[in-house]
PyMOL Python script that loads the backbone (N, CA, C, O; Angstrom):
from pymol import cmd

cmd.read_pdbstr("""\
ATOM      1  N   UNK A   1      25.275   4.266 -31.032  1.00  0.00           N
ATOM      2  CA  UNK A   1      25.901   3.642 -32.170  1.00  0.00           C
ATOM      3  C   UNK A   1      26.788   4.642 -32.868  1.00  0.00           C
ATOM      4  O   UNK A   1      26.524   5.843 -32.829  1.00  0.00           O
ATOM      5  N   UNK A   2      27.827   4.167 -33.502  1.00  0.00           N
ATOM      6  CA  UNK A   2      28.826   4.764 -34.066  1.00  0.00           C
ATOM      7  C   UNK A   2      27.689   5.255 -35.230  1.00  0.00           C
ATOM      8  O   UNK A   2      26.462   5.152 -35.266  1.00  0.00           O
ATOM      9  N   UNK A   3      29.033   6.042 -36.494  1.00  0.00           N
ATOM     10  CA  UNK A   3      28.852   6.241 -37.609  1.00  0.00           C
ATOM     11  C   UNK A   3      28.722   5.117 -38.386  1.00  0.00           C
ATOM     12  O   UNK A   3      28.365   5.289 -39.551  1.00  0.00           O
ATOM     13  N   UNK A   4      28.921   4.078 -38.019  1.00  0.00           N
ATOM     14  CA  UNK A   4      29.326   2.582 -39.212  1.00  0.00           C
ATOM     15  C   UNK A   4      28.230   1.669 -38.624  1.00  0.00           C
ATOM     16  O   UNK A   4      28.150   0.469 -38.886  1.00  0.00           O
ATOM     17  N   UNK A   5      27.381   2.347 -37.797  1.00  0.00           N
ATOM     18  CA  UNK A   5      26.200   1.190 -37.626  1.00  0.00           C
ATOM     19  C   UNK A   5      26.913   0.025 -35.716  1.00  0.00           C
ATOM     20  O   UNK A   5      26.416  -1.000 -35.251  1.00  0.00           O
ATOM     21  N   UNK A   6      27.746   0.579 -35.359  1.00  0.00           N
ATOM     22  CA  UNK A   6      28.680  -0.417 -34.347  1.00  0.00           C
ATOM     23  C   UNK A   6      28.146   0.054 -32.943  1.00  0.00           C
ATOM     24  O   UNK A   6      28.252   1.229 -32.591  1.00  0.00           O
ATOM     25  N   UNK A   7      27.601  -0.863 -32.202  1.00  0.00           N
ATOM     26  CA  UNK A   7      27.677  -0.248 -31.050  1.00  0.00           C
ATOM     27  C   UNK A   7      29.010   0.466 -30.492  1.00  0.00           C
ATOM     28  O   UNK A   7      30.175   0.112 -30.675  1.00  0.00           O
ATOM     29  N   UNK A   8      28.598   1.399 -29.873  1.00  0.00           N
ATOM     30  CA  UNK A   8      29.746   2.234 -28.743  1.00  0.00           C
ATOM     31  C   UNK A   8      29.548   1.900 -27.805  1.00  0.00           C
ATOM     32  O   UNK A   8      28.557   1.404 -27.269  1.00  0.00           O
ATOM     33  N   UNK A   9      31.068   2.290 -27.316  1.00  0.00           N
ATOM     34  CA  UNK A   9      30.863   1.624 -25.378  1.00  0.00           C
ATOM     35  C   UNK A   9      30.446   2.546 -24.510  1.00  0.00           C
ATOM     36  O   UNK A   9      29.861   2.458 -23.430  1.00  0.00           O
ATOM     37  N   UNK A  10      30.921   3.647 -25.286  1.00  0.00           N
ATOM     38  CA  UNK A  10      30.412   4.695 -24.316  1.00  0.00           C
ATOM     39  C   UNK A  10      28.875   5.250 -23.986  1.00  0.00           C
ATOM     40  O   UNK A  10      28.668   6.100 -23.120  1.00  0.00           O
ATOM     41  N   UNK A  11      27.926   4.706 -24.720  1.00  0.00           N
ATOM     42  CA  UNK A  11      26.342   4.945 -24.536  1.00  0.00           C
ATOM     43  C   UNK A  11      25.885   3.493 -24.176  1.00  0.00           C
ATOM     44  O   UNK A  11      26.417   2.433 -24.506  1.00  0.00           O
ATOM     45  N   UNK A  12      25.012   3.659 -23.583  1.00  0.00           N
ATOM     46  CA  UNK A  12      24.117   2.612 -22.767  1.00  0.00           C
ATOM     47  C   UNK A  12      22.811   1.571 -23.683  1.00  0.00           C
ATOM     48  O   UNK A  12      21.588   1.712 -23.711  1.00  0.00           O
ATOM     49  N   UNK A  13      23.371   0.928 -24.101  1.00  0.00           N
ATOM     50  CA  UNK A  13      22.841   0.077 -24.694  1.00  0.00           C
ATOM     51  C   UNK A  13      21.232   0.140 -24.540  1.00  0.00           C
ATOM     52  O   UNK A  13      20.800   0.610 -23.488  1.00  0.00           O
ATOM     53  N   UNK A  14      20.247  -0.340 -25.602  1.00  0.00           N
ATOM     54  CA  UNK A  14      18.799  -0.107 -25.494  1.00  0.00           C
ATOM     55  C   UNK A  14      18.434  -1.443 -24.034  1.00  0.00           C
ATOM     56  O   UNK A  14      17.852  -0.895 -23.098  1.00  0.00           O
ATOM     57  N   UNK A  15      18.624  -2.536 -23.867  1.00  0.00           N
ATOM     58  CA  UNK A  15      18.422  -2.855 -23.074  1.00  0.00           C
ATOM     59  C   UNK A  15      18.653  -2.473 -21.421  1.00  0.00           C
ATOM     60  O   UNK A  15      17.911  -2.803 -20.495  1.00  0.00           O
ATOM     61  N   UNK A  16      19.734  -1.787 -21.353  1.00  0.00           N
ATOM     62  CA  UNK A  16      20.089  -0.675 -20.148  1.00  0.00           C
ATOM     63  C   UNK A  16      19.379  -0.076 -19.821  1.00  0.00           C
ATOM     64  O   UNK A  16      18.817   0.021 -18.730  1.00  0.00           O
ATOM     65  N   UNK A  17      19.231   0.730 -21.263  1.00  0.00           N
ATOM     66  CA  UNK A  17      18.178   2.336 -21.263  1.00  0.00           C
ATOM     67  C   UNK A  17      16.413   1.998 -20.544  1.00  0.00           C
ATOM     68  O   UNK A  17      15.718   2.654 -19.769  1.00  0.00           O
ATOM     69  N   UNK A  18      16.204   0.745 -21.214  1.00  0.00           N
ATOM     70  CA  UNK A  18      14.716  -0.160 -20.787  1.00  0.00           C
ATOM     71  C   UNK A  18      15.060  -0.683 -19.227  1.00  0.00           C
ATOM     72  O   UNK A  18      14.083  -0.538 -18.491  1.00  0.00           O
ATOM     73  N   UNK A  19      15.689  -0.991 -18.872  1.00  0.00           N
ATOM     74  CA  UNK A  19      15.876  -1.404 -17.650  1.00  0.00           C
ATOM     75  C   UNK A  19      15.990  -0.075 -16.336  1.00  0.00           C
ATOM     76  O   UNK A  19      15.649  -0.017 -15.155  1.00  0.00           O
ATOM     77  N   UNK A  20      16.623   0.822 -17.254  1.00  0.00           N
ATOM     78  CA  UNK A  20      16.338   2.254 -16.237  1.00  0.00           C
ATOM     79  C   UNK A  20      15.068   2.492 -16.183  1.00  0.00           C
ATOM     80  O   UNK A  20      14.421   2.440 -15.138  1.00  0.00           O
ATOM     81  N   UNK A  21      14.646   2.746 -17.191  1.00  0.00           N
ATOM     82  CA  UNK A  21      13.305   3.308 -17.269  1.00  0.00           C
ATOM     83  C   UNK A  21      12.130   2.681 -16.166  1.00  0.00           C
ATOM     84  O   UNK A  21      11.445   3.296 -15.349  1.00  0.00           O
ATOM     85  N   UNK A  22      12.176   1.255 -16.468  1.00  0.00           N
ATOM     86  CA  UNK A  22      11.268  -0.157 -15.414  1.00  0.00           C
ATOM     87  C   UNK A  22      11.725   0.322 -14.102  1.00  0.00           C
ATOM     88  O   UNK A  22      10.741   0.560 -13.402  1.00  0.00           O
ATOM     89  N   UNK A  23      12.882   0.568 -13.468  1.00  0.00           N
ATOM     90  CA  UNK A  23      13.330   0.761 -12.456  1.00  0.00           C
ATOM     91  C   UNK A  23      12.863   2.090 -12.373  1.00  0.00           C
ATOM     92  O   UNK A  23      12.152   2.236 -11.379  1.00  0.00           O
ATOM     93  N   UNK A  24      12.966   2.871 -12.890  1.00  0.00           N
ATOM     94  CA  UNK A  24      12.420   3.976 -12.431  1.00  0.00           C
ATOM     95  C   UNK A  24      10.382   4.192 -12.719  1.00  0.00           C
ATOM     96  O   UNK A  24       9.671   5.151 -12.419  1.00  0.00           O
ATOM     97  N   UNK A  25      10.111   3.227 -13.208  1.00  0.00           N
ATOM     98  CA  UNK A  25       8.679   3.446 -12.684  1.00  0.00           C
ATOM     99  C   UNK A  25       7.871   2.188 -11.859  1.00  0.00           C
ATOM    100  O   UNK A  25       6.702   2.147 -11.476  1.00  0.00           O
ATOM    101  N   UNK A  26       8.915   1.224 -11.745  1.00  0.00           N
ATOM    102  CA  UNK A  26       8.656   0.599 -10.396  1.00  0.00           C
ATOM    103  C   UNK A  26       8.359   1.368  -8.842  1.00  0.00           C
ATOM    104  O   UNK A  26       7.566   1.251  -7.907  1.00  0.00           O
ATOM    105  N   UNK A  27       9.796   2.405  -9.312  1.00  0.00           N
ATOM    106  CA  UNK A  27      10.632   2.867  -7.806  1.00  0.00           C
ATOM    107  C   UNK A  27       9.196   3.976  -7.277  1.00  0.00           C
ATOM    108  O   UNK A  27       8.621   4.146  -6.202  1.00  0.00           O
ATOM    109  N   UNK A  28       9.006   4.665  -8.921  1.00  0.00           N
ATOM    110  CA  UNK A  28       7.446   5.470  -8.900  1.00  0.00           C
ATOM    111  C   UNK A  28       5.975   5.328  -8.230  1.00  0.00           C
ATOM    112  O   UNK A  28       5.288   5.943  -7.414  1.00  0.00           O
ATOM    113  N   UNK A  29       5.877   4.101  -9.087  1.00  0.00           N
ATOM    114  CA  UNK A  29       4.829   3.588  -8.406  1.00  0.00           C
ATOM    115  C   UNK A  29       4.505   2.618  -7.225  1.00  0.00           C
ATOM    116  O   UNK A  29       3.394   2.279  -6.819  1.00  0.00           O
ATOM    117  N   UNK A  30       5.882   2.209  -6.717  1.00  0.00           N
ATOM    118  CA  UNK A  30       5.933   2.207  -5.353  1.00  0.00           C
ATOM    119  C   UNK A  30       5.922   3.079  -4.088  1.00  0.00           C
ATOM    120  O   UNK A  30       5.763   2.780  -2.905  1.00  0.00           O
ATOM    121  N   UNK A  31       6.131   4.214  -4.685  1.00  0.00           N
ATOM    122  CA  UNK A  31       6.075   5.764  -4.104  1.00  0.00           C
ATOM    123  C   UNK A  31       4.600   5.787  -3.926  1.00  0.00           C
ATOM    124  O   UNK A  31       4.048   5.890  -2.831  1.00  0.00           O
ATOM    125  N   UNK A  32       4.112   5.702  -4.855  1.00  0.00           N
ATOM    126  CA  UNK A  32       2.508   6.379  -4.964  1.00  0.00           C
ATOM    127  C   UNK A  32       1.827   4.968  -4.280  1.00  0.00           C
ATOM    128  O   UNK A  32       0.662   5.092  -3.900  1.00  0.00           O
ATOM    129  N   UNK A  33       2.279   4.042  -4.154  1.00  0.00           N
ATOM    130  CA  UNK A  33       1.279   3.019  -3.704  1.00  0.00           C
ATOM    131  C   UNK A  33       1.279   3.240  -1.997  1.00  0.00           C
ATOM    132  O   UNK A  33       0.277   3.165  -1.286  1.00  0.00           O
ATOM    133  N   UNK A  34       2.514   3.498  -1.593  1.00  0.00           N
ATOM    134  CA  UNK A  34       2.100   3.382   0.075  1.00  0.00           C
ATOM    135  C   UNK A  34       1.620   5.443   0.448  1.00  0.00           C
ATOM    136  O   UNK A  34       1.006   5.816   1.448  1.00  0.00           O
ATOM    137  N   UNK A  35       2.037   6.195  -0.464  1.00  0.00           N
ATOM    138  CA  UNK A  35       1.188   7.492  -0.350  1.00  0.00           C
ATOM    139  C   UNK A  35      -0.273   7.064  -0.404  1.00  0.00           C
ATOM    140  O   UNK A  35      -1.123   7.580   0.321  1.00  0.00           O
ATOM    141  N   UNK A  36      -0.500   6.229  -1.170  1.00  0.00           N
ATOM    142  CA  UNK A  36      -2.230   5.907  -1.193  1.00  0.00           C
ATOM    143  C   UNK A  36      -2.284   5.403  -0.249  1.00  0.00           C
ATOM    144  O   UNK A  36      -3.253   5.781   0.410  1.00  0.00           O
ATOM    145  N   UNK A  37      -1.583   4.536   0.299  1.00  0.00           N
ATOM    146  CA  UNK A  37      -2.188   3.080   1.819  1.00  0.00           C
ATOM    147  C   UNK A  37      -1.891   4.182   2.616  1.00  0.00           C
ATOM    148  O   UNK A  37      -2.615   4.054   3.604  1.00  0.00           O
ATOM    149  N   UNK A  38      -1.222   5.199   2.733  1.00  0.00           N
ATOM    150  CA  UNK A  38      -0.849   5.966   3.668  1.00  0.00           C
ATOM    151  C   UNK A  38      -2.062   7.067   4.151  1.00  0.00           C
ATOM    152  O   UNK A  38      -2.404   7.362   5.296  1.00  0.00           O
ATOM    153  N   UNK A  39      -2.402   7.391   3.296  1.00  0.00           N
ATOM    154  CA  UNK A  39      -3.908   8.508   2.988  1.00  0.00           C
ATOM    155  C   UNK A  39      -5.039   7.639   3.548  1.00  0.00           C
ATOM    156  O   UNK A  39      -5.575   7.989   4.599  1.00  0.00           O
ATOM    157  N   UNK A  40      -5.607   6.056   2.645  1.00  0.00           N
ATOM    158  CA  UNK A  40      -6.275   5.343   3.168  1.00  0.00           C
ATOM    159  C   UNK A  40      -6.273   4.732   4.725  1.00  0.00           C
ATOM    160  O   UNK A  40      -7.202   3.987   5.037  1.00  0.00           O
ATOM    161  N   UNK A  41      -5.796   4.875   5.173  1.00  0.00           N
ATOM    162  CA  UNK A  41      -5.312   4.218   6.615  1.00  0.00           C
ATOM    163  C   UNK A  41      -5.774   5.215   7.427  1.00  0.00           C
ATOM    164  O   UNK A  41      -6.706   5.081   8.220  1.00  0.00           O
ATOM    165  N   UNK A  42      -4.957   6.502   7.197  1.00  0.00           N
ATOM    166  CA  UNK A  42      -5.395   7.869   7.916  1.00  0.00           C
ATOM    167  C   UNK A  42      -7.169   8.028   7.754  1.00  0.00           C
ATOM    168  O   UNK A  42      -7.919   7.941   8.726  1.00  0.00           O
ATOM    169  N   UNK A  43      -7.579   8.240   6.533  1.00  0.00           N
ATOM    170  CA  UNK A  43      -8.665   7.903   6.101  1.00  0.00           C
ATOM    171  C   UNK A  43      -9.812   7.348   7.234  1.00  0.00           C
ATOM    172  O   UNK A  43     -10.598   7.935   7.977  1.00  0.00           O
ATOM    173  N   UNK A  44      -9.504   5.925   6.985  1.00  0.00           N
ATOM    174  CA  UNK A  44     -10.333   5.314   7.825  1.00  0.00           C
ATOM    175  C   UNK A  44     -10.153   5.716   9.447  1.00  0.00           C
ATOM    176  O   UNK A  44     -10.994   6.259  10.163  1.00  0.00           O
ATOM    177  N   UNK A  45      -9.169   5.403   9.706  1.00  0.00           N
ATOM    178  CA  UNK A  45      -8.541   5.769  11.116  1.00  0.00           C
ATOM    179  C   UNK A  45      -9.459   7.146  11.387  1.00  0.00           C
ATOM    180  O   UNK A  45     -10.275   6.824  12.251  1.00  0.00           O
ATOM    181  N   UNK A  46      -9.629   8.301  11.074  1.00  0.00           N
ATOM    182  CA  UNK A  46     -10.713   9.115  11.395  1.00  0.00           C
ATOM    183  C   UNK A  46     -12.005   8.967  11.233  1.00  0.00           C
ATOM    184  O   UNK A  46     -12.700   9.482  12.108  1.00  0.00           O
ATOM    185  N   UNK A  47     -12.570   8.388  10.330  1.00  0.00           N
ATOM    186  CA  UNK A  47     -13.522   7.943  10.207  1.00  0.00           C
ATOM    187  C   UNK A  47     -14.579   6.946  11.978  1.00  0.00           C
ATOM    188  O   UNK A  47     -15.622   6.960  12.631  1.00  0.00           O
ATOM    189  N   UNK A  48     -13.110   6.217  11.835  1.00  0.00           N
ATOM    190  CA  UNK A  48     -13.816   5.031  13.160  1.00  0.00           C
ATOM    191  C   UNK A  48     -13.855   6.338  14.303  1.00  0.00           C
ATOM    192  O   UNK A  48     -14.794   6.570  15.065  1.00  0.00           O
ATOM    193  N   UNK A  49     -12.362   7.244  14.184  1.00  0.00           N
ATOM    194  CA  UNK A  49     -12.664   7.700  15.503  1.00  0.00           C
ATOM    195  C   UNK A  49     -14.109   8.570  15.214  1.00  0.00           C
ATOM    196  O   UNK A  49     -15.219   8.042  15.274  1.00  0.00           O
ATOM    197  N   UNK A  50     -14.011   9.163  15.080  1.00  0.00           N
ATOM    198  CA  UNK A  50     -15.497  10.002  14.416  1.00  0.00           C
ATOM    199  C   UNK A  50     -16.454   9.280  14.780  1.00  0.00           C
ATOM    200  O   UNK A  50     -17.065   9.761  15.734  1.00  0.00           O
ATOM    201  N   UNK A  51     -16.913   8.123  14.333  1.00  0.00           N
ATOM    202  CA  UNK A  51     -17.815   7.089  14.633  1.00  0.00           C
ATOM    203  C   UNK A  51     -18.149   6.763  16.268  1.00  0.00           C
ATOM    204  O   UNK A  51     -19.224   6.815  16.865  1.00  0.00           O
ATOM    205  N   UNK A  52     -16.381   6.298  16.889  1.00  0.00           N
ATOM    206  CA  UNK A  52     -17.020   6.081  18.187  1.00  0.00           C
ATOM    207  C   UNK A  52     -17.331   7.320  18.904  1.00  0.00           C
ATOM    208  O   UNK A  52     -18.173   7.333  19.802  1.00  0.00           O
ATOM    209  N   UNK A  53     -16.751   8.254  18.579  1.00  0.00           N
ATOM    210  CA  UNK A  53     -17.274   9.849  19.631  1.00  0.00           C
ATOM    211  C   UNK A  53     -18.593  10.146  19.272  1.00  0.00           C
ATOM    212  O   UNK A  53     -19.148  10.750  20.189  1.00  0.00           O
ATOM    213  N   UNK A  54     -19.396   9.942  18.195  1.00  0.00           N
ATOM    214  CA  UNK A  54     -20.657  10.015  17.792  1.00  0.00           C
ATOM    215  C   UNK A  54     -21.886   8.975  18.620  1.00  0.00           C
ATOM    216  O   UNK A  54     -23.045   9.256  18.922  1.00  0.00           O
ATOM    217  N   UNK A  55     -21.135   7.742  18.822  1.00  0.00           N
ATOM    218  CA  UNK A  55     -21.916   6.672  19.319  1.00  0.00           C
ATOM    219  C   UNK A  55     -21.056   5.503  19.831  1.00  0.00           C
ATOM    220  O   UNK A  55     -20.681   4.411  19.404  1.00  0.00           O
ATOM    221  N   UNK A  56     -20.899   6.352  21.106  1.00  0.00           N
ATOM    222  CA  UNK A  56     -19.573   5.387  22.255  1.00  0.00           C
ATOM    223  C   UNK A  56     -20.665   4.141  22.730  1.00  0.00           C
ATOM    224  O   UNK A  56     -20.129   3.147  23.221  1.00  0.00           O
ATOM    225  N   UNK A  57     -22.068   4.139  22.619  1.00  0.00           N
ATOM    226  CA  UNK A  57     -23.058   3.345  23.609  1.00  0.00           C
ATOM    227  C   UNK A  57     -22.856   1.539  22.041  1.00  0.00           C
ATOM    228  O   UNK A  57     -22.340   0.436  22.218  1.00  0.00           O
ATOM    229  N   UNK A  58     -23.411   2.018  21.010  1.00  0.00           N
ATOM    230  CA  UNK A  58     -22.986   1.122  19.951  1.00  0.00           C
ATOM    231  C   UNK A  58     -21.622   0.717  19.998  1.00  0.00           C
ATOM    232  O   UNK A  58     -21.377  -0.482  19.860  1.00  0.00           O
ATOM    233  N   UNK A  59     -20.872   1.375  20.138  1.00  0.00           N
ATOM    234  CA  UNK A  59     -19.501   1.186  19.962  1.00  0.00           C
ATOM    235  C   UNK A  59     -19.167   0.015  20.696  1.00  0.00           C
ATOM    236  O   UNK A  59     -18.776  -1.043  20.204  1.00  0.00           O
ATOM    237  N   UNK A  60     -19.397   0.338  22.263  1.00  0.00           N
ATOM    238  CA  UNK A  60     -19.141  -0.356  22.794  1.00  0.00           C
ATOM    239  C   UNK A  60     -19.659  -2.142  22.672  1.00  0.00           C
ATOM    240  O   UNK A  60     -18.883  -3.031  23.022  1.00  0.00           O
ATOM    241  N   UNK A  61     -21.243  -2.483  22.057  1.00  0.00           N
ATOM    242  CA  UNK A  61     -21.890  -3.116  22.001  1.00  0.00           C
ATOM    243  C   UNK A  61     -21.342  -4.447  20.908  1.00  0.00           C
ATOM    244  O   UNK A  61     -21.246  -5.674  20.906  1.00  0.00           O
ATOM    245  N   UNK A  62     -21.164  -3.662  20.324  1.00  0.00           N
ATOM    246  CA  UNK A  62     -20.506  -4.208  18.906  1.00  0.00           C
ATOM    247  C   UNK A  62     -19.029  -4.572  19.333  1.00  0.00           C
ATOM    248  O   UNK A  62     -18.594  -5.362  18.496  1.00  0.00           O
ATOM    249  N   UNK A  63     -18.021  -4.286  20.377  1.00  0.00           N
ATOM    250  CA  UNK A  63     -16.893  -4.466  20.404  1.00  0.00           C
ATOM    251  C   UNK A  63     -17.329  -5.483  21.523  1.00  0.00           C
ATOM    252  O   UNK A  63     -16.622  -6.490  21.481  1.00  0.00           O
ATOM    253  N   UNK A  64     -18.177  -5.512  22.401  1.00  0.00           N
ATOM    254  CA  UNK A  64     -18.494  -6.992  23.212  1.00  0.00           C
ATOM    255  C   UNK A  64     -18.963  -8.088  22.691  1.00  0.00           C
ATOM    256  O   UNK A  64     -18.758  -9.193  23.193  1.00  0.00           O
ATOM    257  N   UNK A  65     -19.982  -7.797  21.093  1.00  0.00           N
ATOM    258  CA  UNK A  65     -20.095  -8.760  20.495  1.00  0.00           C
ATOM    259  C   UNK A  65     -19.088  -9.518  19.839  1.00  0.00           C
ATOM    260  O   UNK A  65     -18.971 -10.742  19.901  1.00  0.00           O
ATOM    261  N   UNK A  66     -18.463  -8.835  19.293  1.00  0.00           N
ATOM    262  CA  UNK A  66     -16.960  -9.276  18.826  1.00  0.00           C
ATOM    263  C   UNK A  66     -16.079  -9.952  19.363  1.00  0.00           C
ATOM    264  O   UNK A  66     -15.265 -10.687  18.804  1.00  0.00           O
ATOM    265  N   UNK A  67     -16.231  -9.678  20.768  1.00  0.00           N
ATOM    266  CA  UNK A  67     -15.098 -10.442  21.542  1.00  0.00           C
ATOM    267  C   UNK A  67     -15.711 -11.866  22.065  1.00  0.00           C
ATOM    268  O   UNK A  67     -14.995 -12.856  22.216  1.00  0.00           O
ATOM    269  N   UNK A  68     -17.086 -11.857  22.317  1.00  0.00           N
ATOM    270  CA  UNK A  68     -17.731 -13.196  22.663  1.00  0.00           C
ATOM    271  C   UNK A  68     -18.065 -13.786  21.291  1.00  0.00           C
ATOM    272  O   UNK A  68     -18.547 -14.910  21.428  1.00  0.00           O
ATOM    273  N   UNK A  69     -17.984 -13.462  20.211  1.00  0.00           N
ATOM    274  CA  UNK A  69     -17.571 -14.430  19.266  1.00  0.00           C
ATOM    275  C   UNK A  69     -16.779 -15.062  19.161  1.00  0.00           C
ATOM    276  O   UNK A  69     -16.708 -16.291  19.180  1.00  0.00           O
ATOM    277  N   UNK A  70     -15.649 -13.861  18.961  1.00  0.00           N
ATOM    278  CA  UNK A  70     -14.305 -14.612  18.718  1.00  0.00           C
ATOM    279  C   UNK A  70     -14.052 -15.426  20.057  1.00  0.00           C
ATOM    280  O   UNK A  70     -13.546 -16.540  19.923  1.00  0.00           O
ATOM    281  N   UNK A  71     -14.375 -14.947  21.426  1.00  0.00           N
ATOM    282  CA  UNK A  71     -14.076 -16.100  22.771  1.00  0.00           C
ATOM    283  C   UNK A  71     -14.791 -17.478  22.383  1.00  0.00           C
ATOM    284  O   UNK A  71     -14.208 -18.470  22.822  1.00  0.00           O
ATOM    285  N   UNK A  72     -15.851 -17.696  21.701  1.00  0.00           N
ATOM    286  CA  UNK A  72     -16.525 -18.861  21.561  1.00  0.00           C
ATOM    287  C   UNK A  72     -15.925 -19.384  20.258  1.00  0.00           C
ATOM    288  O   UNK A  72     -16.182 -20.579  20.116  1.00  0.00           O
ATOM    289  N   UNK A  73     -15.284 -18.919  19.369  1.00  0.00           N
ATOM    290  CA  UNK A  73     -14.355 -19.818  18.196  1.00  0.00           C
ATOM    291  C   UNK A  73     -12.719 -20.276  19.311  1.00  0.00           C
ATOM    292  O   UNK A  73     -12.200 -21.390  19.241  1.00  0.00           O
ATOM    293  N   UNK A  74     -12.378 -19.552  19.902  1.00  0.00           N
ATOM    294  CA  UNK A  74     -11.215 -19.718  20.642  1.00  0.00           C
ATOM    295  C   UNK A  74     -11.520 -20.971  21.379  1.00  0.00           C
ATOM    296  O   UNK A  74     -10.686 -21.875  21.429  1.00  0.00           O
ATOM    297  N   UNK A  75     -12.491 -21.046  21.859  1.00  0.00           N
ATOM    298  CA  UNK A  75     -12.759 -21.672  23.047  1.00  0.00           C
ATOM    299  C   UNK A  75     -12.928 -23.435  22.391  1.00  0.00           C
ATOM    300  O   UNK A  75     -12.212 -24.342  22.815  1.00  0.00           O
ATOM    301  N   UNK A  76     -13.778 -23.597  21.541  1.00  0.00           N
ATOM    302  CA  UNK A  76     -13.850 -24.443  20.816  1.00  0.00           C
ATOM    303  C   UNK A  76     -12.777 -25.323  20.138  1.00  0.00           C
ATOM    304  O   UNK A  76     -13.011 -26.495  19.840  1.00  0.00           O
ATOM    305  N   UNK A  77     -11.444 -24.641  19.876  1.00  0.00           N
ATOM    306  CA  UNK A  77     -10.680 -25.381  19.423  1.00  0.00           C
ATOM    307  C   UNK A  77      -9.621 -26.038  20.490  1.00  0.00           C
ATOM    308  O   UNK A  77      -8.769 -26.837  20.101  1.00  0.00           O
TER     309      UNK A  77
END
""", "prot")
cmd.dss("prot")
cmd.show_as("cartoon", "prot")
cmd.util.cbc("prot")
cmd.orient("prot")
């Protein structure tokens, strides 16, 4: 704003200024959201492997049960 209370053209109006700001902590916390899914994913992803090198005999057991489930919902429809 001027001296006389008038907006100027040359500064960025408060609604601008608010609209940068949103955009810039959208742009933020879209950053940090797939760094988290990114960590979590890795996360688990070692975890399972860990799991089956610990107990390949379960592993396996549980991944045949799984599949003759799901073959008997498949099958059914």
């Amino acid at each position: 704003m001027s001296a006389t209370g008038t907006p100027s053209f040359h500064e960025p109006s408060l609604a601008t200024k608010m609209g940068r700001g949103v955009e810039d902590f959208v742009s933020g916390a879209t950053e940090k959201a797939s760094h988290i899914r990114e960590k979590y994913l890795d996360d688990v992803w070692t975890a399972a492997r860990g799991y089956v090198s610990e107990n390949p005999g379960k592993t396996v057991l549980v991944a045949a049960a799984v599949g003759f489930v799901l073959g008997s919902f498949m099958r059914r429809r």
